[in-house]
C-alpha positions, 0 to 999 in steps of 0.5 A: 752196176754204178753209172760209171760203170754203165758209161765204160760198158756202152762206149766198149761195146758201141752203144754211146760214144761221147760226141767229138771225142778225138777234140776232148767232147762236148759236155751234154751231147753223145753219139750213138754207135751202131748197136745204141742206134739199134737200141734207140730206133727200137724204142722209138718204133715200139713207142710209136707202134704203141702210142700212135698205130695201135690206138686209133685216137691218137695221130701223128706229126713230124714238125719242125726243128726252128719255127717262128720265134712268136711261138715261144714268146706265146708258150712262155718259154721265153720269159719262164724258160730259166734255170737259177745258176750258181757260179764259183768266184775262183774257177768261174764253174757253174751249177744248176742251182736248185739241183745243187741245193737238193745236196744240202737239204731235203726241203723246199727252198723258196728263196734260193739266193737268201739260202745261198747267202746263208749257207755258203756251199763250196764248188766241187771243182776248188773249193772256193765260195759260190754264188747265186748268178740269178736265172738263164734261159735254156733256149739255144738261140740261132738265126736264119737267113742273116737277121731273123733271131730265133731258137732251136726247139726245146721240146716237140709240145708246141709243134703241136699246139699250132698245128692243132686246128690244121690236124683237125680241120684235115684228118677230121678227126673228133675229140677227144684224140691225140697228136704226137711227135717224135724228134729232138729238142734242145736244152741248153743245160747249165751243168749237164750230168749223169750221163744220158740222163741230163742232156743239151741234145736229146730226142722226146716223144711227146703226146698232147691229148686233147678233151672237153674239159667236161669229159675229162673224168669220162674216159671209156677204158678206166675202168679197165685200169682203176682197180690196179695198183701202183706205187706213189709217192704222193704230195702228202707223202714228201711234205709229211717224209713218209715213204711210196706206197701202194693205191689202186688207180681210182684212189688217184681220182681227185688228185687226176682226172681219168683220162690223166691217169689213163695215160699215167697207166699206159706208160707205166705198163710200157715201161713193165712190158719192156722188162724193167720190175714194177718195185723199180718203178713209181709215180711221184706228184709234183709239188704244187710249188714246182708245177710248170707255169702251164700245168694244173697238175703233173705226175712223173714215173721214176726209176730207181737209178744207183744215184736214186729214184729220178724220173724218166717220164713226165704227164702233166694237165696242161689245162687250155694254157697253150691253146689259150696263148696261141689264140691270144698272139697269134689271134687265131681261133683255137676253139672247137664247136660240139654240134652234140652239145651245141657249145664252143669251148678251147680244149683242155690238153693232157700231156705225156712226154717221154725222153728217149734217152732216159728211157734207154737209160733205165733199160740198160741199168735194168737189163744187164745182168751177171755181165750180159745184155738180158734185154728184151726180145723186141728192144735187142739190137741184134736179133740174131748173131750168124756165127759160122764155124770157120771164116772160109768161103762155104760157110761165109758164102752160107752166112751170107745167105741167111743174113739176106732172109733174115733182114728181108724179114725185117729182123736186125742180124751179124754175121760174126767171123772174130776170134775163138767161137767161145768168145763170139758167144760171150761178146754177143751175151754181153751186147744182147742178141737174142739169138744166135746160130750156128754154122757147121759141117753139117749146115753145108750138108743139109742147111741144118743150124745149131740155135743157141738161146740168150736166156738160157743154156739150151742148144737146138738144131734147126732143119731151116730159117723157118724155125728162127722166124718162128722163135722171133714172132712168138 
């Protein structure tokens, strides 16, 4: 399935609706429909569960979408927020720059503008020459009140950053440990594309994991992880063209600190246990040329999509960068003090960024197989389809009553009484449900139901609800 084809499959089936359609759209900003908005909390909940409940050095935080606009001239985003912009003479269309030139060549540009010279790419749209325009900040500007000129956030990251001491003085909390935030950022892309894949609106779960910069390489769970392995494509392996290969996680250290490569891990895992294959999957190392301003070092997890391995998660080595810029501009202290080791220090951030809507992406290309939704049992929309025989009153009335047990559970259920019964099975193999039951004659008898499993062609008669409560918990 090519990325047209995933596009026409989730606008028919109601998972991704192009924002404003009925005036033409939006370039960079869709809606989710109600089985997408399923999908998508999905996601977002198991992230949370995971990454934040489960693990009790990492706490949570929901902050806000415009701050004072001192934050980003600190974080540098005002001055190294930019994007190279081409723009074609004729039709005055624009482009990302260095993502056009990835078209025309497979090695790194330093000087874009002389290479645009040089080369004279045409645009897409008319054929006419392009031109290099210079560099654009991606920030949405806005104002509050009547005067006050601010931005809407580009990512959740700095929310953190000035909270940190108040996260810290309040939850008491000891290094290391992390903060997150789950919530949208805005990017004001010069040319989005692929879909989901490049947006203006999107939503981030993000994690900054703070440490002693000492205690970086001290990590009590590597050694857990070090003797798995991984596919890389390391920055020896793109300069020299050779392939991705397999190396254990300690083969990594050097190249990453543990707990770096403790979250690299993590991810990795989340992303397998979701049901993408491992062999669709690999780290890629930044180049020390394309490192962001504030990372010492970054790795992102790829997924091989039909237009090519691209990334849908990054972790960087943040270094003391933002703690450092926030104490300067705002002169405040961002240093903590280790009773322990009697010694102050600015801690160093390891930082794990996750694009919801790539990652919804790559499930979706990942799970729809011989046109059905083989999606996971936890991410499927609908966990169960209630499928009366007849959409007369009894079984309705039936419907109904199973529907309320099984959502006062917690579980996601349809109550489906459209069209011939094959084509309810067929719809609801292609929008993922895991299962689906069955209401006949004999349910009116006894309250006994037929159980059709998703993954495979097996049919079982239940006695009562307790027997699907227990196919969803295992």
């Amino acid at each position: 399935m090519n990325l047209e084809e995933l596009y026409s499959y989730a606008k028919k089936y109601g998972f991704v609706f192009p924002s404003a359609e009925i005036y033409g759209g939006f370039s960079g900003f869709y809606d989710f429909g109600p089985l997408g908005a399923e999908l998508k909390r999905n996601i977002e909940s198991l992230l949370w569960k995971r990454f934040v409940t489960q693990k009790n050095f990492v706490v949570g935080i929901d902050g806000s979408i415009i701050t004072n606009p001192q934050v980003w001239n600190a974080s540098g985003h005002t001055q190294n927020f930019t994007d190279p912009v081409l723009v074609c003479n004729k039709c005055n269309s624009r482009f990302k720059a260095d993502s056009f030139v990835e078209d025309l060549t497979s090695e790194p540009v330093e000087d874009l503008a002389s290479f645009i010279e040089e080369k004279k790419p045409k645009c897409p749209n008319c054929g006419d020459e392009l031109k290099f325009l210079g560099r654009t900040n991606l920030m949405f500007e806005t104002v509050a009140g009547t005067k006050d000129k601010t931005y809407l956030r580009p990512e959740t990251a700095q929310l953190i950053f000035i909270n940190f001491k108040q996260v810290m003085n309040s939850f008491k909390i000891d290094l290391p440990f992390g903060i997150a935030q789950l919530g949208k950022s805005f990017r004001n892309e010069i040319s989005p594309r692929d879909f989901l894949f490049r947006l203006r609106e999107f939503n981030q779960f993000e994690i900054e994991f703070f440490v002693d910069p000492e205690e970086a390489n001290n990590c009590p769970f590597f050694d857990k992880i070090k003797d798995n392995k991984i596919l890389i494509l390391s920055e020896e392996d793109q300069k020299n063209k050779q392939k991705a290969r397999k190396v254990k996680i300690k083969d990594l250290l050097g190249k990453a600190t543990q707990w770096h490569l403790y979250w690299l891990w993590e991810f990795y895992q989340f992303f397998v246990d979701l049901g993408i294959k491992p062999e669709n999957l690999r780290l890629r190392e930044h180049l020390k040329e394309e490192l962001a301003h504030y990372a010492k070092a970054c790795f992102d997890i790829e997924y091989k999509f039909p237009f090519g391995w691209k990334e849908i998660h990054g972790c960087a080595y943040r270094s003391d960068f933002d703690l450092k810029q926030h104490q300067t501009f705002s002169k405040t202290k961002m240093e903590v003090f280790d009773q322990k080791k009697n010694k102050r220090y600015i801690p160093h951030v390891i930082e794990p960024s996750q694009g919801i809507e790539r990652a919804f992406l790559a499930i979706m290309f990942e799970a729809i197989k011989d046109d059905k939704l083989m999606i996971s049992k936890q991410l499927a929309p609908i966990k169960v389809g209630i499928l009366p025989v007849f959409n007369k009153d009894d079984f309705v009335g039936k419907a109904n009553e199973l529907f309320e047990e099984i959502t006062n559970k917690g579980y996601s259920a349809m109550i489906d009484t459209r069209g011939p019964f094959v084509k309810r099975y067929d719809y609801h193999n292609k929008i993922g449900t895991f299962l689906t039951i069955t209401l006949d004659y004999q349910t009116l008898e006894d309250g006994s139901f037929v159980i059709k499993f998703r993954d495979e062609d097996k049919l079982v008669r239940a006695k009562d609800v307790n027997e699907v409560f227990k196919l969803l918990e295992n």
